[in-house]
N, C-alpha and C positions, 0 to 999 in steps of 0.2 A: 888718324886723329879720332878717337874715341865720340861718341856724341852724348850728348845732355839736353836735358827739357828745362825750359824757361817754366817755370811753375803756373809763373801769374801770366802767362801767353796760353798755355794746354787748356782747350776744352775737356779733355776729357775723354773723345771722339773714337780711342782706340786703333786707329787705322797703322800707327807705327805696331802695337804691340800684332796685329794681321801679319803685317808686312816683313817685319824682321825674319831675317832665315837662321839665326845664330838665336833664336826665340830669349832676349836680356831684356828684352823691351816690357814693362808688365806697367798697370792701374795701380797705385795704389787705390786700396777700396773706401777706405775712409774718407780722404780727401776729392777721392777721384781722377786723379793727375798720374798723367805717365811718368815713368821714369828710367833708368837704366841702371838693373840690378849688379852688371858688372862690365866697367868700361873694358877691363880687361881682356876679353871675350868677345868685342868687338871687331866685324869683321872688317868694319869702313868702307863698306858700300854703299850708305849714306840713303839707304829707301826711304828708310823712315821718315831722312830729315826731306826727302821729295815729296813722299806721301802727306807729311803735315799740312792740311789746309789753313791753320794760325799759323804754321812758321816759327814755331814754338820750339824748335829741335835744333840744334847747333855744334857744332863739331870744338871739342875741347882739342887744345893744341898743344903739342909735345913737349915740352919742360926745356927740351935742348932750344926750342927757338921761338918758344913765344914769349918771353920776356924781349928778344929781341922787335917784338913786331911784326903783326901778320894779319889779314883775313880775310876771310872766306864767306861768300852769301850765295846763299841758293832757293829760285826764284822757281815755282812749278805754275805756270801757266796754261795748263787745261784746257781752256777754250781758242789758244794758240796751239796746239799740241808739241809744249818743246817744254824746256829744262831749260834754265841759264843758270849759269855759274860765273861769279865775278871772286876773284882772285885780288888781293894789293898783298905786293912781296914785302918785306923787310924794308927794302932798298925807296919805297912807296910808289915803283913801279904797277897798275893795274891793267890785269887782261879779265876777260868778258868770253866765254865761251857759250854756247847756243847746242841744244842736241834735239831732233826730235823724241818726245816719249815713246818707248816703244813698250810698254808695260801691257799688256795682254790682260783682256778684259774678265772680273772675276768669274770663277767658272767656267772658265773656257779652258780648262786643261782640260785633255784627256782625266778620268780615274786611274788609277792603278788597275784594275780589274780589266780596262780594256788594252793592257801589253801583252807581249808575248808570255804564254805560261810556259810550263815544262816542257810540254809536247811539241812545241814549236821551236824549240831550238838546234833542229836539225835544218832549218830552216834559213834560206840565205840574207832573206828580205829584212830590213832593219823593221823597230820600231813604226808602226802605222806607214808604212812604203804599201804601193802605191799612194794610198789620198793624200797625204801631207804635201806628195808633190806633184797635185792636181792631173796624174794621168790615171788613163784606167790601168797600166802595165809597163811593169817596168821593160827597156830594150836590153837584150840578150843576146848571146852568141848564138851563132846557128850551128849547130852541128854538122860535118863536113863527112861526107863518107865516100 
């Protein structure tokens, strides 16, 4: 399900057009409000609509079954460190799911500049191995002679 901005909810604030990895997310600059240049394009992994602190981002619903009745709310609570999502089917059955965030703090990636280059790819060790897996050395076979 594609997603959409509430106009008169969006500050403004940009954090969906950050977050988007399929990059549809954009300001309009006039008004100042987000919006999504093409649902089409959408990957539905719904950052954006977690990243909104108004809650201002909403998932549009498939033509095959939303007139039948459906919806979807998602709640980003921050100072709890979790995600909730509540779910009512069709049937107006509702379920309630709970995730903690696990969203990595900005800036905290590696660069690109510090992977492996050319010269290292004769090289068995993955990406940032050792430190990613907090030992000083990976364990190894021993040679037997």
């Amino acid at each position: 399900m594609p997603t959409f901005v509430y106009m008169s909810a969006c500050d403004g604030c940009g954090l969906c057009v950050d977050i988007c990895p399929s990059d549809i997310m954009h300001l309009d600059r006039d008004i100042r409000r987000a919006y999504n240049i093409e649902p089409d394009y959408c990957w539905e992994c719904y950052s954006c609509v977690k990243a909104c602190p108004q809650h201002a981002i909403d998932m549009r619903g498939y033509a095959d079954f939303s007139p039948l009745g459906h919806g979807l709310t998602v709640l980003r609570e921050e100072d709890k460190g979790r995600v909730s999502w509540k779910v009512t089917y069709r049937n107006g059955q509702t379920k309630e799911f709970t995730f903690p965030i696990r969203s990595t703090r900005p800036n905290s990636i590696r660069p690109p500049d510090t992977f492996p280059q050319e010269g290292d790819m004769g090289d068995q060790l993955l990406a940032h191995e050792p430190g990613y897996l907090k030992v000083e050395k990976l364990p190894g076979l021993q040679k037997v002679e």
